[in-house]
C-alpha positions as CSV (number, residue, x, y, z in Angstrom):
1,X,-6.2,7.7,21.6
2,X,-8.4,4.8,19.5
3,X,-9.3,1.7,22.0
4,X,-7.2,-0.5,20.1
5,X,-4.1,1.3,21.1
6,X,-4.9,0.5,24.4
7,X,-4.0,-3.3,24.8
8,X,-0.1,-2.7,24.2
9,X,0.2,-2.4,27.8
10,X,-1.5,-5.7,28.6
11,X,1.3,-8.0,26.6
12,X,4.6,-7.9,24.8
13,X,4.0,-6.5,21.6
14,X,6.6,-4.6,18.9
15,X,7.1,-1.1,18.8
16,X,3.9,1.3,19.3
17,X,3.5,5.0,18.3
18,X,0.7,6.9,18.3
19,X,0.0,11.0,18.4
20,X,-2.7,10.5,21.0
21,X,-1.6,10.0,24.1
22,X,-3.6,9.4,27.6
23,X,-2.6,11.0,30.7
24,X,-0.1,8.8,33.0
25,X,-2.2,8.1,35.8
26,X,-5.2,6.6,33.5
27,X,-2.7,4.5,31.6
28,X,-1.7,3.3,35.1
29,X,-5.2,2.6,35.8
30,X,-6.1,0.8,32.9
31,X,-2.8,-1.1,32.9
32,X,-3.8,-2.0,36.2
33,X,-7.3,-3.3,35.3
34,X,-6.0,-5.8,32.3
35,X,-2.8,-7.0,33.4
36,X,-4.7,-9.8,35.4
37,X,-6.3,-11.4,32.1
38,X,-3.2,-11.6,29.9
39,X,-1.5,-13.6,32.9
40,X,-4.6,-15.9,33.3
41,X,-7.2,-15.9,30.5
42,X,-7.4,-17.3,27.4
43,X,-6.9,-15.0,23.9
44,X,-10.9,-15.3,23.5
45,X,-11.9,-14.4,27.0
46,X,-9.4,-11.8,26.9
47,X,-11.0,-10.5,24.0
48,X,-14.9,-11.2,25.7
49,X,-13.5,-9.1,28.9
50,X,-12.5,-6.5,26.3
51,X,-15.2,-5.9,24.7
52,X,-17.7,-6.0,28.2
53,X,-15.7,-3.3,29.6
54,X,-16.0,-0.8,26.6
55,X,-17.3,1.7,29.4
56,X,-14.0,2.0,30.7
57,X,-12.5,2.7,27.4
58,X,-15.8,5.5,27.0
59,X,-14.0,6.9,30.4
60,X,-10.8,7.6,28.7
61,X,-12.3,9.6,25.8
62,X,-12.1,7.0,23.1
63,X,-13.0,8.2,19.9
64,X,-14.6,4.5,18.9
65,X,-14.7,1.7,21.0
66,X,-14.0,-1.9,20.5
67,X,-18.0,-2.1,21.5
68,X,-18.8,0.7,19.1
69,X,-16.8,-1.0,16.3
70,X,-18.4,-4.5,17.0
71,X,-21.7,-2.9,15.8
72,X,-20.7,-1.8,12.8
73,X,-18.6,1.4,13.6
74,X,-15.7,3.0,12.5
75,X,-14.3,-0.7,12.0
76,X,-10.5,-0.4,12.1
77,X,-8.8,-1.2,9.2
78,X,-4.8,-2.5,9.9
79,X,-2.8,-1.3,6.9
80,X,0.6,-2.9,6.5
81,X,3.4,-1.3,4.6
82,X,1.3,1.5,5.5
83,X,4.4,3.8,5.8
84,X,5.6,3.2,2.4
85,X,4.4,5.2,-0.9
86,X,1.9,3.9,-2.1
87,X,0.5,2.7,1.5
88,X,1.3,5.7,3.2
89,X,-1.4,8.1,0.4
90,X,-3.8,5.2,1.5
91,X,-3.6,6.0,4.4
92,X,-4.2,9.4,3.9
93,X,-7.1,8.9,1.6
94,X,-8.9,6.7,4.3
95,X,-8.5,9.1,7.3
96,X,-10.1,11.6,5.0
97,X,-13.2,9.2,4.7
98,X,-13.3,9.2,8.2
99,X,-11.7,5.9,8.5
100,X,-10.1,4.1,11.4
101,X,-6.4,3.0,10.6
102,X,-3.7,0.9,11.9
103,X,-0.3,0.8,10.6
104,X,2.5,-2.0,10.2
105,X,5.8,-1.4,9.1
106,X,9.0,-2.8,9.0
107,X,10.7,0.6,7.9
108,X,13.2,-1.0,5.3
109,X,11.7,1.4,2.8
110,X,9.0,3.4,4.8
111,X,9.2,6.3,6.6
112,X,7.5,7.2,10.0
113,X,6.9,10.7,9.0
114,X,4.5,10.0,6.4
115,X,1.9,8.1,9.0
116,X,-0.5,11.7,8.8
117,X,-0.7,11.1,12.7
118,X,-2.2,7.8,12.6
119,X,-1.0,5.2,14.8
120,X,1.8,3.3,14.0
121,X,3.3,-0.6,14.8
122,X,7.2,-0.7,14.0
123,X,7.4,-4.9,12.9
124,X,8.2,-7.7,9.9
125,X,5.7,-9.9,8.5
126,X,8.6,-12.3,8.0
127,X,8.4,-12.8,12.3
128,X,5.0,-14.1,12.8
129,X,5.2,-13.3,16.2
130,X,5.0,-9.5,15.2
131,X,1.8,-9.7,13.0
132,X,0.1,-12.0,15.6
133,X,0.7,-9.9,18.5
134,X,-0.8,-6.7,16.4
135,X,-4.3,-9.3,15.7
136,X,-4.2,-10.0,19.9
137,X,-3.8,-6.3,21.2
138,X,-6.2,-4.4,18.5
139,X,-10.0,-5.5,17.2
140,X,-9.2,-5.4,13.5
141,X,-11.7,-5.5,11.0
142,X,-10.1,-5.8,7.5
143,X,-6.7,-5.6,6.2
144,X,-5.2,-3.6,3.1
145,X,-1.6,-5.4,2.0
146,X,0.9,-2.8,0.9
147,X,3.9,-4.5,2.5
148,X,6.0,-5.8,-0.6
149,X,9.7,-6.0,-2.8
150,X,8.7,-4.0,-6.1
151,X,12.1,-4.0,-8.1
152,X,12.1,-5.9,-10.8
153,X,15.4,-6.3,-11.8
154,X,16.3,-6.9,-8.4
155,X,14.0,-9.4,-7.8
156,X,16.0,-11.4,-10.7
157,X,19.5,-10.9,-8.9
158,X,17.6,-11.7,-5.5
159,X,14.8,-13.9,-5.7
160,X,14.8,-15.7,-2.3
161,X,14.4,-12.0,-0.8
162,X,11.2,-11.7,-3.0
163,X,9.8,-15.2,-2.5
164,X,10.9,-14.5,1.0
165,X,8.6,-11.0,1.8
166,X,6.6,-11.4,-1.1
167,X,5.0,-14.9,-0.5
168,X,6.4,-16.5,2.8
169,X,5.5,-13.3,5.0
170,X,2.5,-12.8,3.2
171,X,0.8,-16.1,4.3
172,X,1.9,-15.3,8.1
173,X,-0.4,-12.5,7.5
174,X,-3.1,-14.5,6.0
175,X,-2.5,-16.9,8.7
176,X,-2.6,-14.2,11.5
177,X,-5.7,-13.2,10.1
178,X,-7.5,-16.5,10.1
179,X,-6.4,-17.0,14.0
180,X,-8.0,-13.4,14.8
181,X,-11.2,-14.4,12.4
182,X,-10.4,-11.4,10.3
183,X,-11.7,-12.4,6.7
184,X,-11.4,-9.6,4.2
185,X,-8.0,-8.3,3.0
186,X,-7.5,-5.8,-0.4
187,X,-4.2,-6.8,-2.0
188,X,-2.0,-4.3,-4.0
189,X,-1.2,-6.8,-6.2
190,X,0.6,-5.6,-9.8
191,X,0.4,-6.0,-13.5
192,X,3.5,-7.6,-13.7
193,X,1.7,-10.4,-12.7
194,X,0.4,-10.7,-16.8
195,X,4.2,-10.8,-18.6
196,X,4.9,-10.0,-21.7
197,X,1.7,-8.3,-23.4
198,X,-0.4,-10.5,-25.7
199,X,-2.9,-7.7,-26.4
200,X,-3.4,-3.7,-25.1
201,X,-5.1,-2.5,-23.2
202,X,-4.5,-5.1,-20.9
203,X,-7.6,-6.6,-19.1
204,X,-8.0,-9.0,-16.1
205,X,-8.0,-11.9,-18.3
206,X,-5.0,-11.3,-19.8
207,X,-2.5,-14.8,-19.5
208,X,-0.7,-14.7,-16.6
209,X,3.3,-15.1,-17.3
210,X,5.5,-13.3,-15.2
211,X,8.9,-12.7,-16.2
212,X,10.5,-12.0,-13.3
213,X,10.2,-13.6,-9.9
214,X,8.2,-9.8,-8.2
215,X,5.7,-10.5,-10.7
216,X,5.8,-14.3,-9.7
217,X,5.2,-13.7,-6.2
218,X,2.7,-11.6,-6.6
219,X,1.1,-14.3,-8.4
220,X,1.5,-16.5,-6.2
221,X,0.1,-14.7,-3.5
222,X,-2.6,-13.8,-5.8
223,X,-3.5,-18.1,-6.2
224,X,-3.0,-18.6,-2.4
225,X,-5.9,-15.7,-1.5
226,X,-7.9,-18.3,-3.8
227,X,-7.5,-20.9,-2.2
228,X,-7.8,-19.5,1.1
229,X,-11.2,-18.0,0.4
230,X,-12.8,-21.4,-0.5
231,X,-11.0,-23.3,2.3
232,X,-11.5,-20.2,5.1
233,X,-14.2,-17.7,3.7
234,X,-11.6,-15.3,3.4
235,X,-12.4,-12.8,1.1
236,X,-9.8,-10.7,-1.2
237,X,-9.9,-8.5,-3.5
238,X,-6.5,-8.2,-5.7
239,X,-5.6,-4.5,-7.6
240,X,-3.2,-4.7,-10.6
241,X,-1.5,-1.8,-11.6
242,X,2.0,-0.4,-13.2
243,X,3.1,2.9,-12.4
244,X,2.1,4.4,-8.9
245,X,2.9,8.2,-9.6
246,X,2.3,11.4,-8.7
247,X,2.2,12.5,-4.5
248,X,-0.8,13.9,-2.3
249,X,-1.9,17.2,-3.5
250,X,-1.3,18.5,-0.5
251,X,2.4,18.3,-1.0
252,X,2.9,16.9,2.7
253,X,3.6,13.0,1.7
254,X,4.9,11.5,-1.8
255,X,7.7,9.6,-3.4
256,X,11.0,8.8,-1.5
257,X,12.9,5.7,-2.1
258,X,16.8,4.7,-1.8
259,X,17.6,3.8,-4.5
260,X,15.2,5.7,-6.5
261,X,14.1,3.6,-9.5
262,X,10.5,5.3,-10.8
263,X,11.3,7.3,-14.3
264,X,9.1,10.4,-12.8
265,X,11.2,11.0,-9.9
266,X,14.3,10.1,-11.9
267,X,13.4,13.4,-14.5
268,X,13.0,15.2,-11.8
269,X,15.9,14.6,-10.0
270,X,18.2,15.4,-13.4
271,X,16.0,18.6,-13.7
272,X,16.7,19.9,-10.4
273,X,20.3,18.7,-10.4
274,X,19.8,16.6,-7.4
275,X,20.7,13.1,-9.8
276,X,22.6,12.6,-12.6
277,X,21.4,13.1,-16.0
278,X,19.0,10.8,-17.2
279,X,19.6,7.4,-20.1
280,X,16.6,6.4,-21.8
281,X,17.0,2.8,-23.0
282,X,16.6,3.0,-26.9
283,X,14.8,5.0,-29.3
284,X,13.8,2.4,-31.7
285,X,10.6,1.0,-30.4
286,X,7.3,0.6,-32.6
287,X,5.7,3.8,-30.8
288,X,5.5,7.0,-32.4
289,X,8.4,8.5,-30.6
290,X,10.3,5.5,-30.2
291,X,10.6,5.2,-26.6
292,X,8.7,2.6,-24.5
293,X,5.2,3.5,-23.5
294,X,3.9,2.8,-19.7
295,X,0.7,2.7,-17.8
296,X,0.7,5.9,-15.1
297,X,-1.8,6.2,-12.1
298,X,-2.1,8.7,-9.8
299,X,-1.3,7.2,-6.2
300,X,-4.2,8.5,-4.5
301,X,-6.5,7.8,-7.5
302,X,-4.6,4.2,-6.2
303,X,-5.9,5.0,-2.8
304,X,-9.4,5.8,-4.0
305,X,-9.4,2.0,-5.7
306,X,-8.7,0.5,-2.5
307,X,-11.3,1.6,-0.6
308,X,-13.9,1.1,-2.7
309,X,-12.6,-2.4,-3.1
310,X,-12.8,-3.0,0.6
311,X,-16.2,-0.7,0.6
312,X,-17.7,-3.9,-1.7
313,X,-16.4,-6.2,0.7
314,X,-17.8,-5.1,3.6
315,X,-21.2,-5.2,1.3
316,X,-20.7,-8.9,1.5
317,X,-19.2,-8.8,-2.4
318,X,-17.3,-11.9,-3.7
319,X,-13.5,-12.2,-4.2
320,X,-12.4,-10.5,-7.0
321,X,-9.5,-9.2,-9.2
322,X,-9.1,-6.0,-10.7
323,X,-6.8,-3.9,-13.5
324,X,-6.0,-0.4,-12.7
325,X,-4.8,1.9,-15.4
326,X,-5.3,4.8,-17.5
327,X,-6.4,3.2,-20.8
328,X,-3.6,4.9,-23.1
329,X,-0.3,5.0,-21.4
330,X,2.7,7.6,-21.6
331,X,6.2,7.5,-23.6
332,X,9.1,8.1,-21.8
333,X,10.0,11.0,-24.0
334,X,6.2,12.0,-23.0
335,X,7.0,12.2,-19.2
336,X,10.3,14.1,-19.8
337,X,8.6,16.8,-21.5
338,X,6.1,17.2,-19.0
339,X,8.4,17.3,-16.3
340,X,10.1,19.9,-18.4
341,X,6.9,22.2,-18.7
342,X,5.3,21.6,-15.5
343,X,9.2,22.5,-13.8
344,X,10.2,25.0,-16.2
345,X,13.5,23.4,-16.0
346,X,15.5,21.1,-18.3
347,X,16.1,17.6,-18.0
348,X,19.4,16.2,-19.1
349,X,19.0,12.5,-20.9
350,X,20.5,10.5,-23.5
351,X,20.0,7.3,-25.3
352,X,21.5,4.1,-24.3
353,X,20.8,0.5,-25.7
354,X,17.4,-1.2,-24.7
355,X,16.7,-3.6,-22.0
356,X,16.8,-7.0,-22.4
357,X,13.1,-7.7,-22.2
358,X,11.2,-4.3,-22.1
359,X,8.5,-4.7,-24.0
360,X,7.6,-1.6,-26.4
361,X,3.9,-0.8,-24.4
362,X,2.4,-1.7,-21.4
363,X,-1.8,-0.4,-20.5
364,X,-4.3,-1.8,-18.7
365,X,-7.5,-1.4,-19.1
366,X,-9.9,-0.2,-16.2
367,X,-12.9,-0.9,-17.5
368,X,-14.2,-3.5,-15.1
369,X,-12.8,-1.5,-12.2
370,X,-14.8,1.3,-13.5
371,X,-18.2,-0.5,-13.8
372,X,-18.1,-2.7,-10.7
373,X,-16.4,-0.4,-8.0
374,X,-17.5,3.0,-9.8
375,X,-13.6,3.9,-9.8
376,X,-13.5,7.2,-11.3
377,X,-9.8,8.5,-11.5
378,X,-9.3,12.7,-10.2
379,X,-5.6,12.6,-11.4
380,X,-5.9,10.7,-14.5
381,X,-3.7,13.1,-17.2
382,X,0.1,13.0,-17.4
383,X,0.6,16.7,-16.2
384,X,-1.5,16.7,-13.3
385,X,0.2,13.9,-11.9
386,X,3.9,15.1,-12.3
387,X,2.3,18.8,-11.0
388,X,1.4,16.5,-7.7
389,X,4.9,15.1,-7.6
390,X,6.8,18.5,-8.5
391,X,5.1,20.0,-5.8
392,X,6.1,17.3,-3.3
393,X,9.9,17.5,-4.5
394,X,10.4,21.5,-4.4
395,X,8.9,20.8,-1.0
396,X,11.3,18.2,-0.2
397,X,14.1,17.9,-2.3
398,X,15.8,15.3,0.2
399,X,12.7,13.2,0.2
400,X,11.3,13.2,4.3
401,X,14.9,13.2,5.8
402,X,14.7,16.5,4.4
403,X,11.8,17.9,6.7
């Protein structure tokens, strides 16, 4: 059991779960031993007392200590949405580095059995009172923001939900944060942020017009980290990307959502039989096979992006925004033939009439993220990635409900 997880006892806090348990009678003891200073003391001598009696924590086994981690080690890192899709392979990625990981989730579209053992807080950004008591109970280090709305034609029918997680629960985070004097955060932020392309491959200086109020509030959030880094010091790093594909090679975790809106789940779905046959909206776009062309990225190459963002952070690197992509992007017509190789089955489709305001192609280039953070994509070609997500599927046909 990590020391954070040992200060749930000493105030309210939302739901806690970990797979590391300590045995009853030192829980007791401990219990025993802070319960005085969340009655009398103040957050920061609570937090001073803490830190003074790392020894006790030692006692119980801890695997870094809230002393350790104050010089320098094993810094815990609080990952929210961590139990979704993309947040979930981050997750992942960073215990395999040897990280330290918290998790905060609100469970509208995570799932608890994709936390790969680490410890879990069940919450809402959108009740400040959650988020706060997580920066009170645990000695948090940095923070990487997963927890977000990401349908874009729903965020059109529903934009107060959007502005609503997006935006006004995002800045009770940044606000936590600045109350616990935590100042670096990684944002997975999204191209959608850019609008309708003006040129391709898309680049970080691309003109920022969103189209649809997701990609607004991600701007937004993506102007407030500015100005909370020259008002607070509070450094961010923002990730823009399309298409988070593909699942952990391992086959354990990957994509489950409800409803299911991502066109390589979608294929495979019709392929197996499990969803109804696919419509590709229109067949007359200025690519060469007529169908729209999109920007795919592996999730754990994702994964990889983030902690190397955070890695130059904790350097003592500037702010900074970055575009992740493959460079080329994939036709629609593209993914359903892979998924028709790599599964050996067929996918049903047909042609229906095209979507007001798809544009015909949509890349981003990677370039800077390539020469600043040394991000070198392992799952960069189409049929690698839909091998990773076919895996995950045959495995779990009914997504995690589904064992």
């Amino acid at each position: 059991m990590r020391a954070s997880v040992l200060a749930q006892w000493a105030v309210p806090s939302p739901c806690f779960h970990s797979t590391n348990l300590i045995p009853t009678a030192e829980v007791l003891h401990f219990r025993m031993l802070l319960m005085p200073l969340t009655e009398a003391a103040s957050e920061r001598t609570w937090r001073q007392i803490v830190r003074k009696r790392a020894g006790v924590l030692r006692s119980l086994g801890q695997k870094a200590t809230l002393a350790e981690r104050a010089r320098g080690r094993r810094d815990l890192i609080l990952i929210t949405g961590g139990l979704g899709y993309v947040g979930s392979h981050a997750v992942r990625y960073l215990l395999e580095q040897g990280r330290e990981v918290l998790l905060f989730d609100n469970l509208v579209y995570g799932h608890e059995a994709a936390s790969s053992g680490a410890p879990y807080v069940i919450g809402d950004l959108n009740n400040p009172q959650d988020i706060r008591a997580v920066f009170r109970q645990h000695d948090i280090d940095s923070v990487m923001h997963f927890a977000a709305f990401a349908a874009v034609g729903e965020s059109v029918e529903e934009p107060k939900k959007y502005f609503d997680n997006n935006v006004r629960a995002g800045l009770n985070l940044l606000d936590a944060m600045l109350e616990a004097d935590v100042k670096r955060l990684v944002f997975s932020s999204t191209c959608a942020i850019f609008g309708e392309p003006v040129e391709i491959p898309m680049t970080e200086d691309h003109p920022r017009n969103p189209t649809n109020p997701y990609g607004e509030s991600k701007l937004f959030f993506e102007k407030a980290l500015k100005w909370y880094d020259g008002a607070y010091g509070l450094k961010a790093m923002c990730l823009r990307y399309f298409n988070a594909a593909g699942a952990h090679p391992s086959g354990e975790i990957g994509e489950d959502h409800d409803p299911e809106r991502h066109l390589i789940p979608l294929v495979i779905g019709a392929a197996t039989g499990l969803r109804p046959a696919l419509t590709v909206f229109g067949d007359d776009y200025p690519t060469p096979d007529g169908t729209c062309i999109r920007d795919y990225i592996h999730v754990s190459d994702l994964a990889q992006a983030h902690l190397l963002a955070l890695e130059k952070l904790e350097q003592g690197g500037p702010s900074g925004a970055y575009n992740l992509g493959n460079g080329h992007g994939y036709s629609v017509l593209e993914v359903i033939k892979t998924v028709e190789n790599v599964t050996g089955l067929e996918a049903p489709y047909s042609f229906g009439e095209r979507r007001a305001g798809d544009p015909a192609r949509l890349v981003g280039s990677s370039q800077k993220a390539f020469d600043e953070l040394g991000w070198k994509p392992q799952f960069a070609d189409l049929r690698t990635i839909v091998a990773t997500a076919w895996k995950w599927h045959k495995a779990h046909p009914h997504g995690y409900g589904n064992g």
